[in-house]
DRENDOTI-459318 format. One record per residue (C-alpha): residue in three letters; x, y, z. Coordinates in pm, whole numbers, plus 50000, padded with zeros to 5 digits. Layout:
<sites>
  resn   east  north     up
   ALA      X      Y      Z
...
</sites>
This chain:
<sites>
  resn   east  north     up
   UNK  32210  82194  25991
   UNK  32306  82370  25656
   UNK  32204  82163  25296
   UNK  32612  82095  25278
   UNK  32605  81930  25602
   UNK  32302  81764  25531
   UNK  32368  81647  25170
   UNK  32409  81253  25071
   UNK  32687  81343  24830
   UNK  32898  81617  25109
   UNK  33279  81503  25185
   UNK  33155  81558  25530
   UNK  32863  81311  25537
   UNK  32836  81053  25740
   UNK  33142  81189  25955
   UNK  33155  81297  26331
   UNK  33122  81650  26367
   UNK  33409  81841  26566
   UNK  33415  82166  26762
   UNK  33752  82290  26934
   UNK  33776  82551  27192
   UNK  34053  82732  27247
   UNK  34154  82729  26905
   UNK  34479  82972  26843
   UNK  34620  82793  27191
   UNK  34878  82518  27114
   UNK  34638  82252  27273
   UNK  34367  82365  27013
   UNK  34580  82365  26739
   UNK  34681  82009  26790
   UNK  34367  81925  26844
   UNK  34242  82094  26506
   UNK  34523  81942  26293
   UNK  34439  81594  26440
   UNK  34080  81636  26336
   UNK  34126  81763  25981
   UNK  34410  81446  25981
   UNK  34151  81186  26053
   UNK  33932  81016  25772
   UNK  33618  80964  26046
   UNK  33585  81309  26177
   UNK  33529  81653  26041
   UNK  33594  82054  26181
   UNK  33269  82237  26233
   UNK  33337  82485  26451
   UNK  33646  82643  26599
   UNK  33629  82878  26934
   UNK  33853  83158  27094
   UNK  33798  83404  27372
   UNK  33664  83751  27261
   UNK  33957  83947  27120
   UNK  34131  83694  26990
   UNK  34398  83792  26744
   UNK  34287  83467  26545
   UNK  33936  83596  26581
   UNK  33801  83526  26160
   UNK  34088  83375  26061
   UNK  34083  83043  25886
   UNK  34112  82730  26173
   UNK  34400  82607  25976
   UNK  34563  82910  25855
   UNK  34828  82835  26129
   UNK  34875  82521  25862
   UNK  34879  82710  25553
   UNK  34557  82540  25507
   UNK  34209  82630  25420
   UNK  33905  82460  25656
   UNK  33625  82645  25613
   UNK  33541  82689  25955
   UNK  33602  83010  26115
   UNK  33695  83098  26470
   UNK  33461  83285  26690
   UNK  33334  83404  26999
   UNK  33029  83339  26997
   UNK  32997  82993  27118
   UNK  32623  82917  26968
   UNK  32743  82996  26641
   UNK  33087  82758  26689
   UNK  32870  82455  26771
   UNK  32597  82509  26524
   UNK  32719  82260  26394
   UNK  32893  82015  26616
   UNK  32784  81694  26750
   UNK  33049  81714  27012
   UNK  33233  81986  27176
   UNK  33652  81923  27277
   UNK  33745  82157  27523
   UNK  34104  82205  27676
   UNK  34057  82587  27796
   UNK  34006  82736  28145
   UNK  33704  82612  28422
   UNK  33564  82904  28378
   UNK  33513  82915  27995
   UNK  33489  82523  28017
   UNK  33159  82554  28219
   UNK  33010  82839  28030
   UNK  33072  82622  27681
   UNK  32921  82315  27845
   UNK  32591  82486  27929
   UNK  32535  82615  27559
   UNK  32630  82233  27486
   UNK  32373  82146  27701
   UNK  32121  82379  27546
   UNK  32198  82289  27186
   UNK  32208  81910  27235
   UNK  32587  81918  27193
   UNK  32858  81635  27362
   UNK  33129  81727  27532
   UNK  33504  81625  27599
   UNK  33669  81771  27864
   UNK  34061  81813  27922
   UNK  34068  82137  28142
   UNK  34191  82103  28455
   UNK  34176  82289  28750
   UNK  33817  82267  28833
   UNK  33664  82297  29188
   UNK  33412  82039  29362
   UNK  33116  82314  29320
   UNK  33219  82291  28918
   UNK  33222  81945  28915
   UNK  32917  81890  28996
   UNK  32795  82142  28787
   UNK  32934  81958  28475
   UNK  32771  81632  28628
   UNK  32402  81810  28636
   UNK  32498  81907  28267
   UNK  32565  81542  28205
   UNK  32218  81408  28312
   UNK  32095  81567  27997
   UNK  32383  81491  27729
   UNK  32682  81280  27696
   UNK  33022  81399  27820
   UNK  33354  81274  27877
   UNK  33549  81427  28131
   UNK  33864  81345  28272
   UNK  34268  81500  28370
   UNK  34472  81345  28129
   UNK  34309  81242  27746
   UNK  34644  81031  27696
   UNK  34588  80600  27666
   UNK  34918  80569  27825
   UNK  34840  80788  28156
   UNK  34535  80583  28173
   UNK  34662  80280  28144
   UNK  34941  80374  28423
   UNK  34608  80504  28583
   UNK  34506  80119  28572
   UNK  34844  79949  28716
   UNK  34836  80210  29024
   UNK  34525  80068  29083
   UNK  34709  79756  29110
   UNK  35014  79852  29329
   UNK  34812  80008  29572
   UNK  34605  79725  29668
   UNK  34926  79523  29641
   UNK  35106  79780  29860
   UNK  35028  79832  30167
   UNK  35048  80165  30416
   UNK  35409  80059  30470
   UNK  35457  80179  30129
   UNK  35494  80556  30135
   UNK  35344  80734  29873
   UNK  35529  81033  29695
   UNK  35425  81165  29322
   UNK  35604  81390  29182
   UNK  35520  81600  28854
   UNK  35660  81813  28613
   UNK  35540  82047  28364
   UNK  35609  82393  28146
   UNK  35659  82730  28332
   UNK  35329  82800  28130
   UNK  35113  82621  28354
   UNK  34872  82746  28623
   UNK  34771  82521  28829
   UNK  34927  82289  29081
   UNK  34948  81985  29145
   UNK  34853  81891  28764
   UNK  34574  81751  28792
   UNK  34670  81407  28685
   UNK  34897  81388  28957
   UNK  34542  81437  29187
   UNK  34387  81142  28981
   UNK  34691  80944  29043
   UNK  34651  81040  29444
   UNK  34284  80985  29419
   UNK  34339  80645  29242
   UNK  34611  80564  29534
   UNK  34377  80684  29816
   UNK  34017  80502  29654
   UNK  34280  80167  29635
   UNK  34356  80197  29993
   UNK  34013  80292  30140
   UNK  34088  80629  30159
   UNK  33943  80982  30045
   UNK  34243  81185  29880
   UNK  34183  81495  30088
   UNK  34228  81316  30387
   UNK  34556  81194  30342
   UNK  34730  81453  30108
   UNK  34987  81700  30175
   UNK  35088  81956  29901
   UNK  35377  82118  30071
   UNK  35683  82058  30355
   UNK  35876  82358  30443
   UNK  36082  82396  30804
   UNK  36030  82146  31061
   UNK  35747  81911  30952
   UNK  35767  81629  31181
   UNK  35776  81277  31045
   UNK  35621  81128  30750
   UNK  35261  81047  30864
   UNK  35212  80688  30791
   UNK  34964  80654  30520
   UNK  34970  81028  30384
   UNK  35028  81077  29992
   UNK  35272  81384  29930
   UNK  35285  81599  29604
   UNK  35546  81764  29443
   UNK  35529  82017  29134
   UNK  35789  82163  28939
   UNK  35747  82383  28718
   UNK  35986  82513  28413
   UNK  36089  82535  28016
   UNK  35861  82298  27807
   UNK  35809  82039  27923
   UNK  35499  81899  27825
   UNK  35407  81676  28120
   UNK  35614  81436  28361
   UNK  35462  81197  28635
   UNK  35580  80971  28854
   UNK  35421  80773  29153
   UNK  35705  80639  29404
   UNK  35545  80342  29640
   UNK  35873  80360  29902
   UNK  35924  80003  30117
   UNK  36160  79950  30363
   UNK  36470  79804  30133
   UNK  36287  79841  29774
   UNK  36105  80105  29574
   UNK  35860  80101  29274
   UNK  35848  80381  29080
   UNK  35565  80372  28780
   UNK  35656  80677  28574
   UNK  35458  80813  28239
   UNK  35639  81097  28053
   UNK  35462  81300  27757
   UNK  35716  81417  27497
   UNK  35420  81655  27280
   UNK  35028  81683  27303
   UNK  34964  81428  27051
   UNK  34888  81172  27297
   UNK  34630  81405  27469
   UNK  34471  81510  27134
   UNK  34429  81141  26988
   UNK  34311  81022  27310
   UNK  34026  81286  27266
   UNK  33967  81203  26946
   UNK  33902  80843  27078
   UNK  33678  81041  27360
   UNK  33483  81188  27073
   UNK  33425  80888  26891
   UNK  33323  80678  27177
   UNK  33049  80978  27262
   UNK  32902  80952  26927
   UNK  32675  80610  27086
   UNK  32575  80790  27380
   UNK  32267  81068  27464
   UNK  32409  81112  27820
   UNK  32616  81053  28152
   UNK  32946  81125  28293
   UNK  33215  80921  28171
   UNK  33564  80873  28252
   UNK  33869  80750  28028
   UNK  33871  80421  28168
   UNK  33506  80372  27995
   UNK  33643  80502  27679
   UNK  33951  80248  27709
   UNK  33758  79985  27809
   UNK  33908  79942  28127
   UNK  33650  80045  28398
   UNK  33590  79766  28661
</sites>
């Protein structure tokens, strides 16, 4: 820790410290401007893939703004500094930043999709040793619609056919988002079901009938839109439809804001939005 850091009498004292990876991508940036916005936390470290065209400029130069911090490649020197680590970049890079986090004592909060079961668990072996939240969607209101699925589907039984449906920009890479798979996976756990034994992904040509209990997916995929999701529970003579519909990332970077707050009273485990919402059963 530099003297600055360190000092009593530092504007930065007493304040969470902040490290945000991806930091010329529009996630990051939001991310970066909601951090130098809030009075509790404080940049300390700002990182970018090698080659970066942002590579030593200013974190909030794309403000007009001076931070201090630096962006960088090299991922020891971003979280010098950082008691906690926000990260909304690829699996790949996501795991790689983790393990230095790991190494250098450093929490994490995780918004990257996309990741296998093998990198899962790797992430969960990194949380046996420090304190990271993890989880598809950072946004309180997909969370709490997380929480009243939950409801409907032990309310609604396997007579109710499950469809969701999800939109997002042409941008994106991977599909289905993978809120919509923690909306199936909440859907499946409700019913007594694993998600990947009731899922389908895709109906082209003759598929048959609609296998009773199965949860189907649908992604589309265009413009810019930030994110779109809704769960359909189909009866016989009514429908329930429990929609949540993202209209900019501020949502996703103030819920990890919240993340990164509720991390500062833990050394370690795996924890999920519904712990930092309070709303884990």
């Amino acid at each position: 820790m530099s003297a600055a850091a360190a000092s009593p009498s530092s504007p930065s004292a007493g304040r969470l410290r902040v490290a945000v990876a991806g930091a010329s991508g529009r996630m990051g940036q939001m991310l970066i401007e909601a951090v130098a916005a809030s009075g509790d936390l404080v940049l300390s470290g700002a990182l970018d893939v090698a080659g970066s065209a942002a590579a030593g400029t200013d974190a909030l130069a794309f403000l007009g703004r001076a931070s201090g911090v630096r962006i960088t490649a090299d991922v020891r020197a971003g979280l010098a500094q950082a008691d906690v680590l926000i990260d909304f970049t690829r699996p790949e890079g996501t795991l790689a930043h983790v393990a230095s986090c790991r190494e250098l004592g450093v929490k994490a909060v995780i918004g990257t999709t996309g990741f296998t079961p093998a990198q899962k668990a790797e992430i969960a072996a990194h949380a046996e040793h420090v304190a990271i939240v993890m989880a598809p969607n950072m946004s309180v209101g997909v969370n709490v619609a997380l929480k009243l699925l939950e409801v409907a589907a032990h309310a609604l039984d396997e007579r109710f056919d499950v469809e969701i449906v999800e939109t997002h920009h042409k941008h994106k890479v991977d599909a289905p988002s993978g809120t919509a798979l923690q909306m199936g996976d909440v859907v499946a756990a409700a019913r007594g079901l694993r998600l990947d034994e009731c899922a389908v992904y895709a109906r082209h040509g003759e598929t048959g009938e609609r296998q009773p209990g199965s949860i189907g997916f649908a992604s589309l995929r265009g413009g810019d839109v930030v994110g779109d999701h809704t769960v359909v529970f189909a009866g016989s003579g009514e429908r329930i439809e429990i929609t949540h519909r993202a209209s900019s990332r501020a949502p996703y970077a103030e819920g990890s804001l919240r993340a990164a707050r509720f991390l500062a009273g833990k050394k370690k485990g795996l924890f999920g939005m519904n712990d930092v919402l309070g709303l884990a059963t």
